[in-house]
C-alpha angles and dihedrals in degrees: 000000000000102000097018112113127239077260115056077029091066091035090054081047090055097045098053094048090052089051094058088041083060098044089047108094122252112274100245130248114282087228129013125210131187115214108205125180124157093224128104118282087220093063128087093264093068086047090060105043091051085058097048088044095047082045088052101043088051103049096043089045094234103315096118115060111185121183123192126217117189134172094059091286084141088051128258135325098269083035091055093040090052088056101047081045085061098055105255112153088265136160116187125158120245139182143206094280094055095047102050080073083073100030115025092213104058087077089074086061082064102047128126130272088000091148146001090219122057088200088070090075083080091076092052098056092048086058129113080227090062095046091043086053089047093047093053095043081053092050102034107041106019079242112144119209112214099169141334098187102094105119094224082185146247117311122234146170137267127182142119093282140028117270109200105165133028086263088065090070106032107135096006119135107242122184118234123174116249085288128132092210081053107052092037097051086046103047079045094064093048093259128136102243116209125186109225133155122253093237085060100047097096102043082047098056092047094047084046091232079140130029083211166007145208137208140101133318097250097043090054087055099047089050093047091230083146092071084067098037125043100180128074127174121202102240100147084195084154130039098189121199115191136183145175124284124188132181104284102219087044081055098045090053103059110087112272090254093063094044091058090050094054090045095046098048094042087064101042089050084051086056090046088052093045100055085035086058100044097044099048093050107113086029078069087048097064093031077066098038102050085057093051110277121142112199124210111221094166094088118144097224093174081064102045088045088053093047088044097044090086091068097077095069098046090088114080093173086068113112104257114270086013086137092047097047092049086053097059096057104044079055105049 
């Protein structure tokens, strides 16, 4: 560098330092985890999960990779659960329903009609009943709970009319997902209950293999059911919370920093998903509507809570006085 001076001689230096930092690839990630859930990746959930991924990923800088799959790319739920069972570094998301085939009693948290406000469930999940029922799932079945607070939304009906009381849908076929709460509120309200996938719900409402289905506004939506059915009653028979699970003994073995940091971002992304969901809801109203959609408001839900109250004593797994207990303390 004959004529250059110490200093552009050092800056060149520099530059070209910086120039091979950028070509190097990037160091990986100390632990990699996949993320795998079968709903749409158009839908709040997906919303959430990127949050809690891109939170993650910060205050762990960049530790922690975690990579989502949606639209059942890992398989489907029972597929994705298996995996996470046998100990592969998995996320999925589960609720109530999926969780009582490990503990019995975390299918009363899924019941129907369980609270007006969605916001009570707080008080559930700052109960010693829900950390008993954590500590057992992890015990009993090497399944972590992250979190259990993601407002996956309020349930409702779509089907070719408006069902407006528990008669309008007496002898119908309803799909419900492989779930217990499902089959027995339905069968409580009159309805067929037919197990089907999620994955098959639309092909099975256009090869009429069911009248109807159920679910949230959003994920309608995302699955296009709406294509097949053009009438939905707001029935809210469901207001589903979801988290986050991983394998227990994968969990137990990142450092406890990095533990904190999975369990503290879960349920701050759950917080996220549930103001997201109770404040979008009539956004997903006229999302539907201005595709063709008519929804039914004039539901008797007095009538639908009395048909539906029977279900809650079709589980004889449940720990005595469970109900009773749940109840206590929605209504503290």
């Amino acid at each position: 560098m004959t004529g250059t001076t110490p200093i552009i001689r050092r800056a060149i230096a520099a530059a070209a330092l910086a120039g091979l930092a950028a070509l190097a690839p990037a160091q990986a990630a100390d632990y990699e985890i996949r993320l795998g859930h079968v709903t749409s990746d158009k839908e709040p959930i997906q919303q959430a999960m990127e949050q809690f991924v891109s939170k993650v990923a910060e205050r762990t800088d960049g530790q922690v990779e975690i990579t989502i799959f949606p639209n059942a790319q890992l398989g489907t739920n029972s597929e994705v659960y298996e995996q996470m069972r046998a100990g592969a570094p998995i996320m999925t998301i589960s609720d109530p329903g999926y969780l009582s085939d490990f503990v019995a009693d975390f299918g009363v948290l899924g019941g129907p009609y369980l609270m007006a406000d969605p916001r009570d469930f707080t008080k559930i999940i700052d109960s010693d009943l829900y950390a008993d029922m954590k500590d057992r799932l992890r015990d009993e079945s090497q399944i972590e709970l992250l979190a259990l607070n993601w407002l996956f939304g309020s349930r409702h009906l779509i089907s070719d009319r408006p069902i407006s009381t528990p008669g309008d849908i007496a002898g119908m076929t309803f799909r419900t997902p492989p779930n217990i709460m499902w089959v027995e509120t339905f069968d409580a309200m009159g309805a067929r209950p037919t197990q089907l996938a999620w994955a098959e719900v639309y092909s099975g409402l256009s090869a009429g293999v069911v009248e109807g289905a159920e679910a949230p506004l959003p994920s309608i939506y995302g699955a296009k059911l709406h294509e097949v059915k053009k009438v939905i009653s707001l029935t809210g028979h469901f207001k589903g919370f979801t988290g986050l699970v991983i394998n227990a003994e994968y969990f137990a073995n990142l450092p406890e920093d990095i533990q904190t940091v999975l369990v503290e971002e879960a349920v701050a992304a759950g917080v996220f998903m549930t103001d997201l969901m109770l404040n979008s809801e009539e956004e997903w109203i006229a999302k539907l509507e201005a595709e063709g959609v008519t929804f039914n408001r004039d539901v008797d839900i007095p009538a639908f809570q009395e048909k539906t109250a029977v279900t809650y004593t079709k589980f004889p797994d449940w720990s005595p006085g469970l109900y009773d207990q749940v109840r206590a303390i929605l209504d503290n």
